[in-house]
C-alpha positions in Angstrom: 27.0 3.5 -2.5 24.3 1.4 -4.5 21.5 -0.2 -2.1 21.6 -3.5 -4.5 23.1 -6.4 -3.2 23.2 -10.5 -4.4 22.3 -12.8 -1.5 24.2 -15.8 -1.2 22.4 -17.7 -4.0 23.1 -14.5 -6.5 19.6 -13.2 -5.9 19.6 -9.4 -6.5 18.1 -7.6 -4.0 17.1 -4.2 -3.5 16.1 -3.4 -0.1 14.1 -0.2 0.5 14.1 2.7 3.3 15.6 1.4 6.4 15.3 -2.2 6.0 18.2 -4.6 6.7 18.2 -8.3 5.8 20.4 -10.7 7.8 21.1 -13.9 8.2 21.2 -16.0 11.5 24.4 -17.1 12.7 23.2 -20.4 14.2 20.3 -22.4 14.0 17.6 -21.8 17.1 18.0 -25.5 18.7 20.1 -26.4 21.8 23.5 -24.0 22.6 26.5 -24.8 24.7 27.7 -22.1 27.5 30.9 -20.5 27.8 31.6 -23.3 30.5 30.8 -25.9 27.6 27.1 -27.1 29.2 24.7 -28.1 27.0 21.8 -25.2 27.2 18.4 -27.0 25.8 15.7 -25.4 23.0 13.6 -25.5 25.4 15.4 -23.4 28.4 14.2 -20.1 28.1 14.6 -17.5 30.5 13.6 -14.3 29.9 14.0 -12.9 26.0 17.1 -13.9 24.5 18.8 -11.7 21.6 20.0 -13.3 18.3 23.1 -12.6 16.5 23.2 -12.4 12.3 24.8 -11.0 9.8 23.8 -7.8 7.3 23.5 -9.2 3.8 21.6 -6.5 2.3 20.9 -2.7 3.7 18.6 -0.1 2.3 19.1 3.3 1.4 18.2 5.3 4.4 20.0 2.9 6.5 22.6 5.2 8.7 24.6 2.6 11.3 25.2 -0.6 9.3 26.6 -1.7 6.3 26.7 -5.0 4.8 29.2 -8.2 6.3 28.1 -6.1 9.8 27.0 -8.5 12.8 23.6 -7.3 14.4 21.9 -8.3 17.4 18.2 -8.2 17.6 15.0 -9.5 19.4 13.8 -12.4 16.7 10.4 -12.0 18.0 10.2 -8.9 16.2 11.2 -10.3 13.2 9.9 -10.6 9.4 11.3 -14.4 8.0 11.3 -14.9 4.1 13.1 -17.8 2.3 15.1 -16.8 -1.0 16.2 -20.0 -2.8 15.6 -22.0 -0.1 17.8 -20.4 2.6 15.9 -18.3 5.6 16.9 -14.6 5.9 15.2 -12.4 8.7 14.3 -8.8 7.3 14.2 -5.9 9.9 13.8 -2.1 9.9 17.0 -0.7 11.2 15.2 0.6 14.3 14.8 -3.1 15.5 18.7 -3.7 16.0 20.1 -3.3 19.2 23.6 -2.9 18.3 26.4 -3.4 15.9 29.5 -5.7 16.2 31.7 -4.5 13.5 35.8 -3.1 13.4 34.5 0.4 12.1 32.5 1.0 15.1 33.6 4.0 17.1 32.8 4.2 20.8 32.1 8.2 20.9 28.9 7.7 18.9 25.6 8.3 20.3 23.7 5.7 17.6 20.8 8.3 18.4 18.2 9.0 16.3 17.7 13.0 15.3 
């Protein structure tokens, strides 16, 4: 499987070692509960994980592939802007899990 990939402006993009480049879900501003209340910008309590989606994986990349959802801390996070849309690029290390159909629940997701 080649590492290339075309972001969503038709950008190729070849993303090295165990890099993944997503892209957010949903902006960062104010969010609405399950119950439908408004949850400010500014309400933070504790750290708070961010869903996006895989656009681009690198080679050594073992537990994702690309059209995966990922969740991650984004204040460990690398932003870059590729025709004026904002990506996050992260080492694979950095995601916390995987929401995908392909996922299996008897894997460990351990590093050897």
């Amino acid at each position: 499987m080649s590492a290339d990939t075309r972001t969503d402006a038709g950008l190729p993009i070849r993303m090295l070692h165990d890099r993944v480049l997503v892209r957010q879900d949903g902006g960062e501003g104010e969010r609405r509960s399950s119950a439908g209340i408004v949850i400010p910008a500014t309400a933070t309590i504790g750290r708070r994980l961010s869903w996006a989606v895989a656009v681009g994986v690198g080679p050594n990349v073992r537990s994702i592939v690309v059209g995966d959802r990922v969740l991650f801390d984004p204040d460990d996070r690398s932003e870059v802007e590729l025709h004026g849309k904002e990506y996050v690029l992260l080492r694979e290390r950095d995601v916390h899990a995987v929401a995908a159909n392909r996922v299996e629940s008897d894997g460990t997701g351990l590093y050897l």
